[in-house]
N, C-alpha and C positions, 0 to 999 in steps of 0.2 A: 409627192402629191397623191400617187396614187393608194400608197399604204396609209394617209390621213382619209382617204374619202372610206375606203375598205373598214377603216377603223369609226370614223362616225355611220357606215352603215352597221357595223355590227353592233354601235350603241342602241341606233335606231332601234333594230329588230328586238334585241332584250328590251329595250322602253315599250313598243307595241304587246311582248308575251305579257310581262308583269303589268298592264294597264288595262291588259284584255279581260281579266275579270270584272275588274271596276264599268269598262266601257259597258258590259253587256248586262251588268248593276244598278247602273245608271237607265240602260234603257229599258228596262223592267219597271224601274220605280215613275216613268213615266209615263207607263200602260195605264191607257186607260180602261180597259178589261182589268178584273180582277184574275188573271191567268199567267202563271209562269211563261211569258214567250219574250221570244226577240227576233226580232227588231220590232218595237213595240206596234201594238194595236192602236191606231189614235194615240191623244196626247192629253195628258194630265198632270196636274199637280196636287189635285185633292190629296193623294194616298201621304203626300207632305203635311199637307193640312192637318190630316188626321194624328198623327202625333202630338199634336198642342191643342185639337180640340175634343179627343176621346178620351175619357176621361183615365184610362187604364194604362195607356200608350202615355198618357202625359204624368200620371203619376210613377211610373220607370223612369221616366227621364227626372223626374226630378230627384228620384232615388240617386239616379247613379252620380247625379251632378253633386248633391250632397255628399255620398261617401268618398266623391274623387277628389271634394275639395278637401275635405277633414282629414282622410289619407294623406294626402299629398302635402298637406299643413304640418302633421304627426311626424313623418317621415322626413321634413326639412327640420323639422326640432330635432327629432334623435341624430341628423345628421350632422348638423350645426358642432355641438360639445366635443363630437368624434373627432371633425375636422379640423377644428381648433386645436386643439389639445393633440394632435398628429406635427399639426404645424409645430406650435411650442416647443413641442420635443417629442424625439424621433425613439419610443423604444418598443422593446423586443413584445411587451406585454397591449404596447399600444398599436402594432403590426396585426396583433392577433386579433384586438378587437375589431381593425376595418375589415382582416378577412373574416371576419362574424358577421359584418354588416353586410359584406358583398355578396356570402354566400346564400341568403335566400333566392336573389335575381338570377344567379348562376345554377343553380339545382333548378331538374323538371320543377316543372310548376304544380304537378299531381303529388309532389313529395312534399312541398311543401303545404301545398293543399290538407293533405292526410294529418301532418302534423300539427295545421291548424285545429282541425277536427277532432283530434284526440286530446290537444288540449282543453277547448273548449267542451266537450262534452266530458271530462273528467273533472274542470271545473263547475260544470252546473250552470254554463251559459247559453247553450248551444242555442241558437234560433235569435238570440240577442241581434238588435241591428249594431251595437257598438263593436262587436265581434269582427262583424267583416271590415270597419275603420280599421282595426288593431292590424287584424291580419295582412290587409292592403300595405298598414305603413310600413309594418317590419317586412314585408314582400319588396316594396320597391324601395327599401331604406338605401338601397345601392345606388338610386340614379341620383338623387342631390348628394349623396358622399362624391360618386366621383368628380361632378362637376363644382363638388367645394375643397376638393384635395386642390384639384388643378387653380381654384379661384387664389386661395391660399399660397403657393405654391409662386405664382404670378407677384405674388407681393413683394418689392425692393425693403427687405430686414435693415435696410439703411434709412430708412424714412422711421423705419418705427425706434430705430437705436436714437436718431436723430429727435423723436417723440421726448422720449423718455429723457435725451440729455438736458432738453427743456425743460423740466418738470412733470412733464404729463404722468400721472398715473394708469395703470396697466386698465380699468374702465374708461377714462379718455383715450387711450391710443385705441379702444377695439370701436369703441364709439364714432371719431374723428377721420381715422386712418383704415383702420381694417374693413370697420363695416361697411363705408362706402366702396372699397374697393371689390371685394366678395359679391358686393349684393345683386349685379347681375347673373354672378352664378347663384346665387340663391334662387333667384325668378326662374330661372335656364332647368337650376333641380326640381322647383316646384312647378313647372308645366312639364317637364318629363315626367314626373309621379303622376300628375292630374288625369294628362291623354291615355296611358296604359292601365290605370286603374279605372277609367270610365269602360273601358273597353274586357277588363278581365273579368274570365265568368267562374273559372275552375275553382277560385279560391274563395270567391262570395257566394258558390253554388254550396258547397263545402261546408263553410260556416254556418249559413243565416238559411240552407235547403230555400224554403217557397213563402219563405214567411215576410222577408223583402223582395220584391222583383226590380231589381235592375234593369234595365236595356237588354243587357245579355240573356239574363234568365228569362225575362219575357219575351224574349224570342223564340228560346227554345221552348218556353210554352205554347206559343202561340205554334208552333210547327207543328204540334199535336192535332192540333183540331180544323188544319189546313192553314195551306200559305195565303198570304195577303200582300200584296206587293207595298204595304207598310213597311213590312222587314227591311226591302231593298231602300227603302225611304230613309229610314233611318242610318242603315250601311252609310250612306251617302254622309247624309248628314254629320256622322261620326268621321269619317274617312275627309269632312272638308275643316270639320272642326279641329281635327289631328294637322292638318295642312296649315290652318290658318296660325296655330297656335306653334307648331317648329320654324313656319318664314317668321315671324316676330322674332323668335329666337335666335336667327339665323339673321337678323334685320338689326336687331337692336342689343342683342347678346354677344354678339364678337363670336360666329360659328367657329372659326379657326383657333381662336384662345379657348374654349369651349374644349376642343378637338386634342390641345397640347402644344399652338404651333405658333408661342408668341414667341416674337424677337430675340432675340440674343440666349437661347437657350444651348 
């Protein structure tokens, strides 16, 4: 008894460090002073407001909400044929390609940053807004591969031998059989791409410089010329929308099958 109570105080304590940023975040974006303090001055919601009614704070947001979604759309297509075709058959040439996909996520993100950069401006692109979709998708092509390895992977090869001894052809069993079963990992990859791409700033600072502003980038513009407790506004904002969109997943995704931890493995 007494090493379980020791044991949720010590959960406690790391839940209060790692929250304790956000908490003093949160009570910043609700000053109603325009001044970095906490425990806030008075209380507001304007500096909320002002994201969706300033017109510059509302044009980032829609930036970044556009590249996170086309990202993350780009990034479930490349990973889809990988994942597939993994499943199908297991070989040596087809090992290499998912470590190819895995490895942008896995490398600093300044490295792969650079690499964007030097592509892009040795092609003649550099500044392009399609540049940072591209480079977003092949950045997080890792998070719907892994969760369509695993969705794959979850599939009884007896239902689809069963398929096929029917008649079905190999476009009806992926149709019929496969696609339904996958397609929560598909959703599960494409909100993992969407949340981290809304949020990454190194790789569309990189690409596209000042010529698109994201959320992130207009942040760190807006740091220039003084703080606004807008910033903390949106942290929030972003840090509730990243919450809202992993419990769905963790709600209606099957977190554990997600994870690797279905039955009879």
């Amino acid at each position: 008894m007494t090493g379980r109570l020791l044991e949720r105080l010590l959960f406690g304590l790391v839940a209060l460090f790692l929250a304790g940023p956000l908490v003093v975040i949160l009570g910043v974006s609700l000053n109603e002073q325009r001044s970095l303090s906490f425990p806030p001055q008075g209380f507001s919601l304007d500096w909320y407001a002002q994201i969706f009614t300033d017109a510059s704070w509302r044009a980032a947001l829609t930036a970044s909400v556009t590249v996170a979604a086309l990202a993350a759309l780009l990034s479930l297509l490349i990973a889809l044929p990988i994942a597939y075709a993994l499943w199908r058959r297991v070989t040596a040439f087809g090992r290499l390609v998912q470590l190819l996909g895995v490895s942008p996520f896995v490398l600093p993100p300044v490295i792969t940053a650079l690499g964007a950069l030097s592509f892009w401006a040795t092609a003649g692109f550099y500044g392009q807004h399609f540049t940072v979709v591209i480079s977003h998708a092949i950045f997080f092509t890792s998070l719907p591969l892994v969760t369509l390895v695993l969705g794959f992977s979850a599939i009884d090869k007896e239902m689809v031998e069963a398929a096929r001894t029917m008649g079905a052809d190999e476009r009806r069993v992926f149709s019929t059989i496969v696609l339904p079963m996958i397609l929560p990992y598909m959703v599960s990859g494409f909100a993992f791409a969407f949340v981290l791409s809304l949020n990454e700033y190194i790789v569309a600072y990189m690409t596209v410089g000042f010529t698109l502003e994201t959320i992130p980038i207009k942040i760190f513009n807006a740091l220039r010329y003084g703080y606004t407790p807008t910033m903390a506004s949106v942290t929030i904002l972003f840090v509730a929308v990243a919450g809202v969109v992993f419990s769905a997943v963790a709600r209606f995704g099957d977190l554990p099958k997600l994870l690797g931890a279905w039955g009879g493995r």
